[in-house]
C-alpha positions in Angstrom: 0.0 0.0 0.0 1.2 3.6 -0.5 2.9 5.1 2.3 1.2 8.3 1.9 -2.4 7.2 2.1 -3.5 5.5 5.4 -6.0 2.9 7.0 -8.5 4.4 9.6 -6.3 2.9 12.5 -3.2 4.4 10.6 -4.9 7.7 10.8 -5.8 7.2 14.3 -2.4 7.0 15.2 -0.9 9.7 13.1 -3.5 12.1 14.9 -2.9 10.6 18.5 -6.8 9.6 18.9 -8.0 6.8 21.1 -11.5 6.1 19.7 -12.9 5.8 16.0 -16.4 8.5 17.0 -13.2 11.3 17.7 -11.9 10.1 14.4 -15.6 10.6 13.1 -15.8 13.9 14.6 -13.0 15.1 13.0 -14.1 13.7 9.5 -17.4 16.2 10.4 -15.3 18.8 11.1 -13.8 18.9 7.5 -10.9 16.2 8.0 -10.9 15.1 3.9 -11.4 11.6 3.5 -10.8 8.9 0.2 -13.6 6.3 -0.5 -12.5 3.3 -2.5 -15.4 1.6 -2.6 -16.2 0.2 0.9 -12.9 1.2 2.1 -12.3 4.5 4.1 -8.5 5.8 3.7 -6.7 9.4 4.4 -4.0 11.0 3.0 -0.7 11.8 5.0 -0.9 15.0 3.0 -4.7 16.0 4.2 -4.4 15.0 7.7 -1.1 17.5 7.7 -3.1 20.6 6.5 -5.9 19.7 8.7 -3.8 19.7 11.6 -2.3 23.3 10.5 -5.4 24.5 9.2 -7.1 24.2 13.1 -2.9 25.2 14.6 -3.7 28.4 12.6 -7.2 29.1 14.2 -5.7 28.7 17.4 -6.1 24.6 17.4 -9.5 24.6 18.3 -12.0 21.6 16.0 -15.6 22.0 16.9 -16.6 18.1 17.0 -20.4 18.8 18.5 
């Protein structure tokens, strides 16, 4: 598999959460997401200008 596109549990790790609904929450709250048919994967890329994205609003996601 590519190296730059992850597995949910891959993303998981790469954003330091514990639980798959905070992973969820962040999907809602604009984290960009690849479908491949049933399959649910993330770029390296997108989870990097997520993260700066929310540093640059002063690192708050609102995950209602």
């Amino acid at each position: 598999m590519d190296q730059n596109v992850l597995t949910r549990k891959q993303a998981m790790e790469t954003l330091n959460v514990k639980d798959y609904r905070t992973l969820n929450k962040l999907i809602e709250a604009g984290l960009p997401v690849i479908h491949a048919g049933s399959y649910v994967r993330f770029s390296k890329s997108d989870i990097s200008e997520f993260l700066e994205k929310h540093k640059e609003r002063g690192g708050e996601v609102s995950c209602k």
